[in-house]
TORROBA-776993 format. One record per residue: residue in three letters; x, y negated, z of N, C-alpha, C in turn. Coordinates in steps of 0.001 Angstrom, whole numbers, padded with zeros to 6 digits, always signed. Atoms other than C-alpha are relative to their C-alpha. Example, Ala and Ser with C-alpha at 12.3 -4.5 7.8 and 13.67 -1.06 7.14 Angstrom:
<fikes>
ALA+000890+001190+000000+012300+004500+007800+000900-001200+000000/SER-000820+001190-000060+013670+001060+007140-000770-001090+000730/
</fikes>
This chain:
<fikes>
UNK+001225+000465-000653-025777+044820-012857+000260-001274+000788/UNK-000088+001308-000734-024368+042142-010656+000241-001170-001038/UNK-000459+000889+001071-022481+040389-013219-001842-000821-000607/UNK+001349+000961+000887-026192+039994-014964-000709-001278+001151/UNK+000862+000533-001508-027814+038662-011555+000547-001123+000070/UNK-000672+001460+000408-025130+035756-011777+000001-000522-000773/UNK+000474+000459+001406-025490+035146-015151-001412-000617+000444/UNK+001227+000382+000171-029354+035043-014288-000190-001705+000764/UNK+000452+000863-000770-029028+032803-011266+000644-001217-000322/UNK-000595+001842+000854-026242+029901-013409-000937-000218-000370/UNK+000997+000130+001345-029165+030291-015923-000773-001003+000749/UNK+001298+000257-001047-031603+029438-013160+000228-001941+000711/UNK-000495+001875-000829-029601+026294-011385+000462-000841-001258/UNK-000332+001095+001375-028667+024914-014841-001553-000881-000577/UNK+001201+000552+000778-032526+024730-015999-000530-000770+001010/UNK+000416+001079-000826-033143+023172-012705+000475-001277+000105/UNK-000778+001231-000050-030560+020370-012829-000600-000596-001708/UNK+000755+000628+001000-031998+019794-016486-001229-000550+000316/UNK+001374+000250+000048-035539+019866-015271+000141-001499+001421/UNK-000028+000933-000711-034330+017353-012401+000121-001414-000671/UNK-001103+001472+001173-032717+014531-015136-001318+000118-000774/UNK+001570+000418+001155-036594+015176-017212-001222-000269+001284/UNK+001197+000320-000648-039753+013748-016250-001202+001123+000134/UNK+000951-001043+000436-042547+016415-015553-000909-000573-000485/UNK+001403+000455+000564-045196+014383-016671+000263-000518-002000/UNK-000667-000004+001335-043696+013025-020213+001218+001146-000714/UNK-000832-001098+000234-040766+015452-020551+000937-000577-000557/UNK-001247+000854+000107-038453+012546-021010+001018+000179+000569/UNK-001786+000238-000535-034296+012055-020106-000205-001332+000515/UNK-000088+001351-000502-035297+008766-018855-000141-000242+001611/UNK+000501+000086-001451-035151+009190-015298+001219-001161+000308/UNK-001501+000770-000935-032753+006224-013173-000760-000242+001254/UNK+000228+000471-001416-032337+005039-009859+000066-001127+000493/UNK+000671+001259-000276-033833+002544-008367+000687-000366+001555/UNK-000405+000050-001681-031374+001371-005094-000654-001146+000686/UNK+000636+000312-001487-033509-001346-003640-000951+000488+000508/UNK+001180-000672-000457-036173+000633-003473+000385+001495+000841/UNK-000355-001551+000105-034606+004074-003234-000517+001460-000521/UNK+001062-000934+000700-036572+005938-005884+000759+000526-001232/UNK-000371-000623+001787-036092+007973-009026-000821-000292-000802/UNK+000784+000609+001031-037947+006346-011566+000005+000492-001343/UNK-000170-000759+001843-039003+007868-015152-000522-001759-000648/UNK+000602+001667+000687-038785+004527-017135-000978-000159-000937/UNK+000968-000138+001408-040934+005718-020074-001421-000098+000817/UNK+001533+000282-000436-044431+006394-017790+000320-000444+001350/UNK+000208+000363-001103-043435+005201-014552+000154+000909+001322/UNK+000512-001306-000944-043667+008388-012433+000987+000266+001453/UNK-001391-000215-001448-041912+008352-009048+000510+001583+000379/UNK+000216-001457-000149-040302+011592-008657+000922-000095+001393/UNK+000166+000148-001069-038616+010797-005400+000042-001060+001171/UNK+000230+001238-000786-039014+008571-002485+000738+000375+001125/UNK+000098+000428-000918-038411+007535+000729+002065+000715+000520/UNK-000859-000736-000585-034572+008884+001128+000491-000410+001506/UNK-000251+001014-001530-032955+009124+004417+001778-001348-000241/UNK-001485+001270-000012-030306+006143+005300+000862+000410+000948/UNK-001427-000490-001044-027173+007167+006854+000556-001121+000483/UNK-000469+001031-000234-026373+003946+007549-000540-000552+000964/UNK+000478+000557-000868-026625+001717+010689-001218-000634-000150/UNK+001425+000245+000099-029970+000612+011798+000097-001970+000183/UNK-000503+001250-000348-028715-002862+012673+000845-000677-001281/UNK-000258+001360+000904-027607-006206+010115+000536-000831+000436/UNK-001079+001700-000473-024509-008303+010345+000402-000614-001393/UNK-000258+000894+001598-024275-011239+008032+001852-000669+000400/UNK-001230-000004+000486-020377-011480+009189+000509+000573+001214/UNK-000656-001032-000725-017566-010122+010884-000239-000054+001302/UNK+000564+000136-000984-018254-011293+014179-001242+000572+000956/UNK+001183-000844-000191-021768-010058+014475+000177+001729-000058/UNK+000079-001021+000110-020619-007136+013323+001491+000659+000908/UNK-001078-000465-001387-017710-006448+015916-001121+000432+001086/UNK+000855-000338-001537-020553-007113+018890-000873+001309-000564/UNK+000955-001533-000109-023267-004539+016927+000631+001300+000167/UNK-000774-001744+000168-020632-001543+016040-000124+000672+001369/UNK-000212-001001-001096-020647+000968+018476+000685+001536-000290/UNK-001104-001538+000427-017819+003395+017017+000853-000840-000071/UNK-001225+000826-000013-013990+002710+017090+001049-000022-001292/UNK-000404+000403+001259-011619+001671+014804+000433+001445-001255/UNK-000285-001330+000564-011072+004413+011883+001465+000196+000165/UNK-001518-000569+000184-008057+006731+011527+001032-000441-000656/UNK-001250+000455+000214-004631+005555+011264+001235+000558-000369/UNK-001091-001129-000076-001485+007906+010004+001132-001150+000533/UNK-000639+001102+000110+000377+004040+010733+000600+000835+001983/UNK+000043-000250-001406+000177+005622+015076+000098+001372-000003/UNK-000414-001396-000063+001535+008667+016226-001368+000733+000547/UNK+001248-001245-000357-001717+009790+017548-001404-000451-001043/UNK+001378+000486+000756-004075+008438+014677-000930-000876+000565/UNK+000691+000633-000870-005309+006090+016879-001290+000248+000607/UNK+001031-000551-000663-007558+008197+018527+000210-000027+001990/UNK-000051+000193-000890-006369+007541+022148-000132-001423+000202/UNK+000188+001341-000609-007332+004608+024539+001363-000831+000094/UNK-000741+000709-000314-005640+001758+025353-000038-000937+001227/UNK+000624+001121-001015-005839-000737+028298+000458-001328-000111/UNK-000600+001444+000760-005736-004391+027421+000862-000470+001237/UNK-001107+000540-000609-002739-006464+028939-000799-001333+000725/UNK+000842+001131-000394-005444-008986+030201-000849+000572+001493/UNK+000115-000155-001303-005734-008558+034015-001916-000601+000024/UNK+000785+000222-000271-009704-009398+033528-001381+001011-000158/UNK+000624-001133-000042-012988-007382+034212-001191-000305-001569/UNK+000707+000061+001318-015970-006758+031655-000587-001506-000268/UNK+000632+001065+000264-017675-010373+032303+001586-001377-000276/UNK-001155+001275+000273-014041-012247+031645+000510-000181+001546/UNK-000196+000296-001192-013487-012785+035512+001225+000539+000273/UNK-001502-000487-000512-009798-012435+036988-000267+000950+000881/UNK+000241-001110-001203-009290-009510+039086+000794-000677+000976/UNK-001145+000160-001141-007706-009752+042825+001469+000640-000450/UNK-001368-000010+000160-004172-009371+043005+000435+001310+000364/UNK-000012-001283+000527-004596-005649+044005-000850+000754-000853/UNK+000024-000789+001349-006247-004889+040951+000957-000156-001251/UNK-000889+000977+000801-003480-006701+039447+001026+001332-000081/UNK-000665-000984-000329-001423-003869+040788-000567+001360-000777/UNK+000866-001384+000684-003501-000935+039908+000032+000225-001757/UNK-000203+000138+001344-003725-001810+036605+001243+000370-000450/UNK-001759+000435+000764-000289-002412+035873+000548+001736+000202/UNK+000212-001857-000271-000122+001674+037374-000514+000525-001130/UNK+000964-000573+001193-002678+002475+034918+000658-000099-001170/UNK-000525+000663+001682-001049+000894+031770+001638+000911+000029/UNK-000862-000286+000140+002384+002482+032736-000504+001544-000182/UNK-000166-001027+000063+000943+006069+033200-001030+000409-001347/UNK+000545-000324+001564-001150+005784+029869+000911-000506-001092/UNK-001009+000408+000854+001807+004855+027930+000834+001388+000354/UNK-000462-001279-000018+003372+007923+029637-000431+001150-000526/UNK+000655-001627+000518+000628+010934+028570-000392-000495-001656/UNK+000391+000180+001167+000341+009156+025204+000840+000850-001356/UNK-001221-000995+000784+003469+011119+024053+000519+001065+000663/UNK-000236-001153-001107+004021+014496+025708+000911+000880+000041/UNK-001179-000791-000055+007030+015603+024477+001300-000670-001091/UNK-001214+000642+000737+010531+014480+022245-000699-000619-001164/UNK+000525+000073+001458+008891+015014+018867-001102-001592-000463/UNK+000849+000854-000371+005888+012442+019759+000469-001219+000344/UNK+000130+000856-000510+007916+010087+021448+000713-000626-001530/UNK-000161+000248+000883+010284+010018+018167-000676-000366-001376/UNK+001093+000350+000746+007210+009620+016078-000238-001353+000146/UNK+000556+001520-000103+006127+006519+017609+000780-000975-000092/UNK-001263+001521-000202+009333+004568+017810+000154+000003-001503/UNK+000036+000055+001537+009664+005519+013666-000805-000509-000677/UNK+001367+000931+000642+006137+004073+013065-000040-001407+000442/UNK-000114+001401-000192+006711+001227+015092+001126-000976-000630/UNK-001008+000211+000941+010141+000713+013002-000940-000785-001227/UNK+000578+000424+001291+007879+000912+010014-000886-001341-000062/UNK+001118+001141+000554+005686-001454+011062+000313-001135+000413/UNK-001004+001337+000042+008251-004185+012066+000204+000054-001293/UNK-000485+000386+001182+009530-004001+008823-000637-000023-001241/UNK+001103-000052+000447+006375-003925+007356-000310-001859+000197/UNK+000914+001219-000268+004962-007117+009129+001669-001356-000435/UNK-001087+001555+000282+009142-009024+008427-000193+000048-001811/UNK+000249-000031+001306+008666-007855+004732-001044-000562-000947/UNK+001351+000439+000446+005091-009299+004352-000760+000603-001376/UNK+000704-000872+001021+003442-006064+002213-001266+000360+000555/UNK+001186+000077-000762+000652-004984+002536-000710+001424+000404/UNK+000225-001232-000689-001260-002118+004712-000009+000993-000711/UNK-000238-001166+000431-001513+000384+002504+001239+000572-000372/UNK-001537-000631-000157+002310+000556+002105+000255+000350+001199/UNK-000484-000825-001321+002782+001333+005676-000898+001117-000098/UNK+000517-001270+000354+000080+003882+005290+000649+000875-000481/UNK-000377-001065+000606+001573+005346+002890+001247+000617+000294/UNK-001439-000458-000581+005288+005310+004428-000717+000528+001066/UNK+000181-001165-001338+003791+006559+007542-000183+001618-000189/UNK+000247-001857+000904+002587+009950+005363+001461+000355-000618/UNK-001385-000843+000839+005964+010215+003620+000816+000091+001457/UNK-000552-000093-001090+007521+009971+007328-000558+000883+000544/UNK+000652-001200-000925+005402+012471+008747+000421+001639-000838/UNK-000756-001350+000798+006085+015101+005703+001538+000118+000262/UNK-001437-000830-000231+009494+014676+006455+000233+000786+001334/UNK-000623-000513-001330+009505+015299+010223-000644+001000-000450/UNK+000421-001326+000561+007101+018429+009025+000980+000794-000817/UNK-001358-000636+001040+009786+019609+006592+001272-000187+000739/UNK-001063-000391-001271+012340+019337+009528+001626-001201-000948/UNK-000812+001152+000402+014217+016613+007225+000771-000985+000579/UNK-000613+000932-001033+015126+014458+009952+000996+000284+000816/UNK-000903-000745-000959+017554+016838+011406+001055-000315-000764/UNK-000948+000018+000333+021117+015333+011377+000096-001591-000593/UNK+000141+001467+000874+019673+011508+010016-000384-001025+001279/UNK+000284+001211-001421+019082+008604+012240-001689-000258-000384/UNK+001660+001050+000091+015111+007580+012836-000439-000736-000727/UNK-000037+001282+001062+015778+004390+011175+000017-000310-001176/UNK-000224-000017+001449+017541+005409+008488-001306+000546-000777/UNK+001426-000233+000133+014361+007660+007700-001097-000716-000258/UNK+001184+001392+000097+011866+005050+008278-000197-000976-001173/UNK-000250+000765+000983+013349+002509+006318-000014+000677-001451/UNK-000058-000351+001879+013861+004889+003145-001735+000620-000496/UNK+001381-000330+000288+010116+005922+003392-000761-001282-000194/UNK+000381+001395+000164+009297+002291+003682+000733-000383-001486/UNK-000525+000527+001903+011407+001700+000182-000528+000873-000743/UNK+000564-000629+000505+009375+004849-001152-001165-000256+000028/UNK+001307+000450+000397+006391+003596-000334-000373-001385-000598/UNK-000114+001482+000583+007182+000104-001396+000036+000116-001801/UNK-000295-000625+001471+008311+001981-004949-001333+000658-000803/UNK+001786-000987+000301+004999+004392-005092-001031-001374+000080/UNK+001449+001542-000184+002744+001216-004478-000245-000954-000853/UNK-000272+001019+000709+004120-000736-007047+000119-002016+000448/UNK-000070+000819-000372+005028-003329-004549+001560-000514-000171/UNK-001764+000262+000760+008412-005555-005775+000707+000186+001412/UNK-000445+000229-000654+010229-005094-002937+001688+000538-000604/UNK-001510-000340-000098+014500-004520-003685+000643+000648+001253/UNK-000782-001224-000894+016565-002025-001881+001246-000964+001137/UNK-000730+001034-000737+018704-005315-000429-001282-000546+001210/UNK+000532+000348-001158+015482-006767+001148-000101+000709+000876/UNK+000691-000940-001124+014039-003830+002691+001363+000394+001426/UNK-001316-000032-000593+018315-003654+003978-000292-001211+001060/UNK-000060+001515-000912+017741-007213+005417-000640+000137+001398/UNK+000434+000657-000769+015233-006490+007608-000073+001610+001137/UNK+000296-001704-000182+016134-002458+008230+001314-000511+001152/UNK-000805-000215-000776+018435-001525+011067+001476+001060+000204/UNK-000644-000647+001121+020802+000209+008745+000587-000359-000997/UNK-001098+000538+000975+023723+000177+006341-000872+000072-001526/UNK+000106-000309+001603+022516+000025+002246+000212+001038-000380/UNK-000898-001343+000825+024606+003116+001353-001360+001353+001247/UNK+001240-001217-000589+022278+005300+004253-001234-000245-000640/UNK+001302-000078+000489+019195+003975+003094-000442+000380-001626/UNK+000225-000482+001343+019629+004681-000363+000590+001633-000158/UNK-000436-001371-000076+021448+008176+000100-001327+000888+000789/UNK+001257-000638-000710+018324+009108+002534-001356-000108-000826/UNK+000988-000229+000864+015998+007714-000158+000045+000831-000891/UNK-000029-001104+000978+016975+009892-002421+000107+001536+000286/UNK-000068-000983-000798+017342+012895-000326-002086+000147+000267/UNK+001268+000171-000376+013871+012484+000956-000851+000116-001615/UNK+000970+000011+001564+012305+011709-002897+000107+001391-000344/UNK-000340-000882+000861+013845+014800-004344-000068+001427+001324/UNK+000631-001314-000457+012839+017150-001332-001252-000069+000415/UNK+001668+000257-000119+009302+015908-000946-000269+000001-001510/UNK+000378-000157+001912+009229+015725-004840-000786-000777-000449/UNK+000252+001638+000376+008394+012311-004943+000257-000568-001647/UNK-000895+001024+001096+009043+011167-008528-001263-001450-000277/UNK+000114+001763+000630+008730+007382-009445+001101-000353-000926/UNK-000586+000551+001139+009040+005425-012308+001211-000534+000441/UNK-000854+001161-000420+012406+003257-012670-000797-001284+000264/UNK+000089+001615-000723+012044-000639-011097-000394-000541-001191/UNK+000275+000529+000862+010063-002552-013812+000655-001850+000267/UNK-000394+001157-000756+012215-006153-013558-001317-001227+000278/UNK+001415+001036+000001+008714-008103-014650-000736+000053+001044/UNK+001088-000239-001115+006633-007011-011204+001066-000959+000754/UNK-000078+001465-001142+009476-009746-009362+000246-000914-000478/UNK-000502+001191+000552+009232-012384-011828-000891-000924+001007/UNK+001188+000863-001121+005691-013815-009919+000577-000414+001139/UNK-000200+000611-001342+007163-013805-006677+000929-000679-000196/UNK-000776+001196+000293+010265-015559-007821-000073-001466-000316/UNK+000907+001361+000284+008792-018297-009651-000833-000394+000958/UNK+000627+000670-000842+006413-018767-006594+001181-000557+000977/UNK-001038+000345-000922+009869-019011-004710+000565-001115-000146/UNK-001006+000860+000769+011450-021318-007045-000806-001201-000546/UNK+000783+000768+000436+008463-023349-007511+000442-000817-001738/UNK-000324+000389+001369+009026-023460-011228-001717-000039-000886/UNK+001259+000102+000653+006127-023988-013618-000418+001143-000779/UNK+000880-001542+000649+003377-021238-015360+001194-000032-001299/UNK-000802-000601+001573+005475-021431-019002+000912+000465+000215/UNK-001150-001028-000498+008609-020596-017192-000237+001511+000056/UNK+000353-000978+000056+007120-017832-016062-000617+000513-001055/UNK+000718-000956+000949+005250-016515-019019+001196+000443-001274/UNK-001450-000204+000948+008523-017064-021058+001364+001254+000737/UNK-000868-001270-000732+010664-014793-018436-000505+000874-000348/UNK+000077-001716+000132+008511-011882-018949-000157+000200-001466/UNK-000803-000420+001403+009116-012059-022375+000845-000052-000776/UNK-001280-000533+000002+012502-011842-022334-000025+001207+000581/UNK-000603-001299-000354+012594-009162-020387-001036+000882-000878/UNK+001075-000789+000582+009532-007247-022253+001209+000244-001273/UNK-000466-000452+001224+011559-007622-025456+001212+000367+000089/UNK-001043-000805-000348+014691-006638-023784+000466+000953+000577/UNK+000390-001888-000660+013446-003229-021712-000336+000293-001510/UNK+000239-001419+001086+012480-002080-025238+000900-000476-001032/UNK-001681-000698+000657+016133-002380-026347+000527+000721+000949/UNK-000443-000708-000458+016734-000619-023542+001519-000856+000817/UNK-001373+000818-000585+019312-003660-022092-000305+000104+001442/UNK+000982+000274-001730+017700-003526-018238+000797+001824+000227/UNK-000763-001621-000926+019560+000531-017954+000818+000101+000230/UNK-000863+000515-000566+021883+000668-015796+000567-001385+001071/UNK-000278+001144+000013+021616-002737-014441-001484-000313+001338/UNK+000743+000442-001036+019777-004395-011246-001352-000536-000369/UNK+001589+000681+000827+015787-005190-011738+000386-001537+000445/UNK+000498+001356-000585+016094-008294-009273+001243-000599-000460/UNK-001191+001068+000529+019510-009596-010812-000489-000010-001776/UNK+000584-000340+001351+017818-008648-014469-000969-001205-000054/UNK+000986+001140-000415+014865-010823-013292+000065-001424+000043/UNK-000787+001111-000727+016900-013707-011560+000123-000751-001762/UNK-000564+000055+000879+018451-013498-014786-000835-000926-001681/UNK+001318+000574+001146+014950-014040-017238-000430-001059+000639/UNK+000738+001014-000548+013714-016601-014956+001035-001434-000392/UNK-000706+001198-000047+016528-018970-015473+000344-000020-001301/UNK+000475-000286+001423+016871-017919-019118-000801-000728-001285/UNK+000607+000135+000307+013656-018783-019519-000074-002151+000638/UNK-000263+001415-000078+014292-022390-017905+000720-000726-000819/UNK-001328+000772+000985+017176-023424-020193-001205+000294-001337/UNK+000434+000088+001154+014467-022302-023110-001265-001032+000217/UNK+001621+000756+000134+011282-024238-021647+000993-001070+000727/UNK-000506+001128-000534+014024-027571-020520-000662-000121+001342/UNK+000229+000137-001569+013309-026923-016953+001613-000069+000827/UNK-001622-000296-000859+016457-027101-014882-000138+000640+001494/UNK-000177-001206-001460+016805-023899-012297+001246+000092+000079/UNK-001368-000567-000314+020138-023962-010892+000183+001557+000117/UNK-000133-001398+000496+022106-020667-011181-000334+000377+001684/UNK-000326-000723-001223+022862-020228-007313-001628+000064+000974/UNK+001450-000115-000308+018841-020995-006282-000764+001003-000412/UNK+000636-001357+000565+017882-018416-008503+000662+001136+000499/UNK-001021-001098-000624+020785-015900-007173-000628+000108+001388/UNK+000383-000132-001834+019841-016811-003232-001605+001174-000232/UNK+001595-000513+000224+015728-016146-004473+000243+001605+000114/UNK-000304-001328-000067+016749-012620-005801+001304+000747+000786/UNK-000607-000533-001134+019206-012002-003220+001627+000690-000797/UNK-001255-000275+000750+022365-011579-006083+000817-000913+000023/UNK-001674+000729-000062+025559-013214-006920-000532-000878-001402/UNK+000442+001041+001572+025712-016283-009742+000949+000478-001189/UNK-001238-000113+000532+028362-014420-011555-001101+001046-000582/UNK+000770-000799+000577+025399-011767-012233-001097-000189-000572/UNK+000901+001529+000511+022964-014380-012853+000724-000339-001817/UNK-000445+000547+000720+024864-015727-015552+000587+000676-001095/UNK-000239-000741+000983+025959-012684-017471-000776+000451-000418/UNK+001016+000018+000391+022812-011693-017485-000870-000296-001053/UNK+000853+001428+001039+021084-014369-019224+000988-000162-001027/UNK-000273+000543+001357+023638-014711-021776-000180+001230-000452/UNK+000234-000968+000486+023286-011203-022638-001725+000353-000401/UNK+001462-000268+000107+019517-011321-022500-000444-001153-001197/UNK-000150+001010+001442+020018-014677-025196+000250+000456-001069/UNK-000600-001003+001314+022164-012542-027527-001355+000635-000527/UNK+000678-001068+000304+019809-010156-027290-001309-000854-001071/UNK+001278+000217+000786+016314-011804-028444+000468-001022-001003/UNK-000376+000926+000575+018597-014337-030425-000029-001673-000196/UNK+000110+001248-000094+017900-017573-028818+000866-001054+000771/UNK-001353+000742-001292+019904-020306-027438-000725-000912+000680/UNK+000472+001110-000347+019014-023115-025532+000025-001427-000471/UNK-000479+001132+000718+018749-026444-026949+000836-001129+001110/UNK-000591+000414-000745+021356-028596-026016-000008-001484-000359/
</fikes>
């Protein structure tokens, strides 16, 4: 008996969602929606079937950002980048009142009280305070790396699952930080190399890659291998070399990932490697050690590279 009663009542919300998508007056499928108006329209006779919806949206019109700073009256959205989601206040470092006017010299004081004991209840215990110094890590090496926000986003979430998963016990802050920052740099498909993110980390190479992998494989992170073609662009913008250069590097390496020559072997010295490659084939002249500095390798890896990546597609350079 019940069973039927559910049966009856799918029956019931199915013929209604049909009879919503037909017109009652023709008995047409031609219904669409009409958004400057905000109507449901049967296109065959015309027939409004509904009107006037409500608007969830502000009642107020800004034609740019400015305007629309002074109308808003809500604060900035949620952040996982801040240990408290940026849902707590702040007090600006600008000793002046609401009309711009300097304060006296004991509000000068007061303030400066204020700002120290809201920096104190902003973190209320170890866990919190270690939170914030790991996000602010991330987001130095965020703003020296020049990526872009949604990679700290997203390292801030793989940093938070770890302190949740108690991962951090026995590892340095940093080290942490930084290998969630090369996981989210990896997950994002942003080129960044395991040397830069070293450059600008506060940490040896050998931790940050032993913690990245620790971290991937107990959060259960998997990512693709390093495609070398995602740092040919930024190279060539480095190396101010010309578009054919570049279009000729990534096809060396295209036709030399599917021999499978790139396994085993560095993306950004692989790269280094097609870019200059690809100069000796389009008579450009890229020195070896300009291209080595760019991708942050040696000219000795540079240079084996590229003759191995010649062999390979069978071309030489003309000499």
């Amino acid at each position: 008996m019940t069973r039927s009663i559910i049966d009856h009542a799918s029956n019931e919300s199915q013929s209604e969602a049909v009879e919503a998508d037909r017109c009652p007056d023709c008995e047409t499928e031609t219904i669409v929606h009409d958004p400057d108006r905000g109507e449901r329209v049967c296109e065959e006779c015309g027939l409004v079937l509904t009107e006037d919806p409500i608007d969830y949206g502000p009642e107020w019109r800004a034609f740019n950002a400015q305007e629309h700073d002074n109308l808003s009256r809500v604060g900035a959205p949620l952040t996982q980048s801040m240990h408290d989601r940026g849902l707590t206040t702040t007090i600006d470092w600008r000793n002046k009142d609401a009309n711009g006017h300097s304060m006296s010299a004991d509000k000068h004081g007061q303030l400066h009280r204020l700002r120290v004991w809201q920096e104190r209840i902003r973190t209320k215990n170890a866990g919190e305070r270690n939170l914030k110094y790991a996000l602010s890590e991330i987001d130095r090496m965020v703003s020296a790396l020049g990526v872009p926000k949604p990679v700290k986003e997203t390292a801030s979430v793989i940093y938070r699952q770890a302190l949740e998963q108690d991962l951090i016990r026995g590892r340095s802050i940093e080290g942490v930080a930084t290998s969630a920052l090369y996981t989210a740099c990896r997950k994002e498909g942003i080129p960044r190399s395991l040397e830069e993110v070293t450059s600008v980390s506060r940490v040896e190479q050998r931790e940050i890659g032993r913690t990245y992998r620790y971290i991937a494989d107990e959060l259960d992170i998997n990512l693709e291998p390093t495609n070398p073609r995602q740092f040919v662009p930024r190279f060539c913008s480095e190396l101010d070399v010309g578009k054919d250069v570049e279009t000729k590097a990534i096809e060396i390496i295209d036709q030399t990932t599917d021999q499978g020559l790139h396994s085993g072997k560095s993306p950004t010295g692989f790269a280094a490697a097609a870019i200059y490659a690809a100069g000796l084939l389009c008579d450009e002249t890229i020195p070896q050690r300009a291209v080595a500095e760019t991708a942050q390798t040696t000219v000795v890896t540079v240079r084996n590279r590229y003759r191995e990546q010649l062999e390979a597609i069978d071309q030489q350079p003309a000499t």
